[in-house]
C-alpha positions as CSV (number, residue, x, y, z in Angstrom):
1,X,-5.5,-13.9,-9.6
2,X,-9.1,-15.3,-10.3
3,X,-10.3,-12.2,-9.0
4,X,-8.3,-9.5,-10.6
5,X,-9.2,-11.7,-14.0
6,X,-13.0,-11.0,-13.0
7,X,-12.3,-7.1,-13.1
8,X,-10.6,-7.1,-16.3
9,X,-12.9,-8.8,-18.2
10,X,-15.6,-6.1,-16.6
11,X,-13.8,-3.9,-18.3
12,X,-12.8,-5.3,-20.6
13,X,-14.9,-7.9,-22.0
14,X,-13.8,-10.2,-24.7
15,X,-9.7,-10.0,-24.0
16,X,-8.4,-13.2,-23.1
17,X,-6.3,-10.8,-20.1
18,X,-4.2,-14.5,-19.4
19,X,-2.1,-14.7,-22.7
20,X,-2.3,-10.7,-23.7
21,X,1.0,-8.5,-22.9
22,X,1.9,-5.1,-23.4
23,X,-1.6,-4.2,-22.6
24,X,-1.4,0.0,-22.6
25,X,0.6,-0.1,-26.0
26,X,-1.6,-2.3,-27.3
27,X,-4.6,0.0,-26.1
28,X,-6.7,-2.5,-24.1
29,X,-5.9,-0.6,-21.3
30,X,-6.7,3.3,-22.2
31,X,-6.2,6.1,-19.4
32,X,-9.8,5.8,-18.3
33,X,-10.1,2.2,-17.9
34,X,-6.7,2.3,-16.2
35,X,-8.1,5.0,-13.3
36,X,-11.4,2.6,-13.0
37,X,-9.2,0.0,-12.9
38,X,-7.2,1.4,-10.3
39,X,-10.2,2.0,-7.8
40,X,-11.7,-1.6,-8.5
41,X,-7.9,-3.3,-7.3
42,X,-8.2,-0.6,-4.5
43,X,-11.6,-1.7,-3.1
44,X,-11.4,-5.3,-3.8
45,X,-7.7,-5.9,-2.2
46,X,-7.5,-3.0,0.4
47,X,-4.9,-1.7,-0.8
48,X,-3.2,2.0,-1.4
49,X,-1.8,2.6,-5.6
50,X,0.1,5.8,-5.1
51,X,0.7,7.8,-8.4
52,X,4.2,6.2,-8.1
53,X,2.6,3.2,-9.2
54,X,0.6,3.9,-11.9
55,X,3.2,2.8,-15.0
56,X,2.9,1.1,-17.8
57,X,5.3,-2.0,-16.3
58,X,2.6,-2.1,-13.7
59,X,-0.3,-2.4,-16.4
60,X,2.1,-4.6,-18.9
61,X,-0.2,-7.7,-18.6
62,X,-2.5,-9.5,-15.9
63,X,0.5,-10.9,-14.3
64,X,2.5,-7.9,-13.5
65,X,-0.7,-6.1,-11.9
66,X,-1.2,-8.8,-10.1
67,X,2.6,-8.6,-9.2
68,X,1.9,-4.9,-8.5
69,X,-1.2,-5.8,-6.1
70,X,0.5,-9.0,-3.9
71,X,3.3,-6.6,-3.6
72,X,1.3,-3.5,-2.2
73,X,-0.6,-5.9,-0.3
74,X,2.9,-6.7,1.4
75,X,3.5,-3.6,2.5
């Protein structure tokens, strides 16, 4: 989690990423930071995020991306 808290607040600096929710509603998370989002989690966990993936319950809050990554990472 520490890491994936490192790339947010890259980002996204300034967001306290452990207490937000409802992130892409909110617009902390836009389309654009989403994709560079996207390829950050890619490089930094090895892992594959299909289209399929890309929805907003995937981008709800740090934990449930985090979900989303332990759960690729399974796979």
């Amino acid at each position: 989690m520490d890491e994936l808290l490192q790339i947010l607040n890259t980002l996204k600096p300034g967001v306290d990423f452990t207490k937000e929710t409802d992130l892409v509603k909110r617009g902390i998370l836009d389309s654009l930071t989403i994709i560079t989002l996207v390829n950050e989690l890619k490089d930094e966990f090895d892992i594959e995020i299909t289209l399929l993936d890309i929805v907003p319950k995937n981008f709800f809050s740090a934990q449930t991306i985090y979900d989303m990554v332990k759960r690729l990472q399974d796979e």
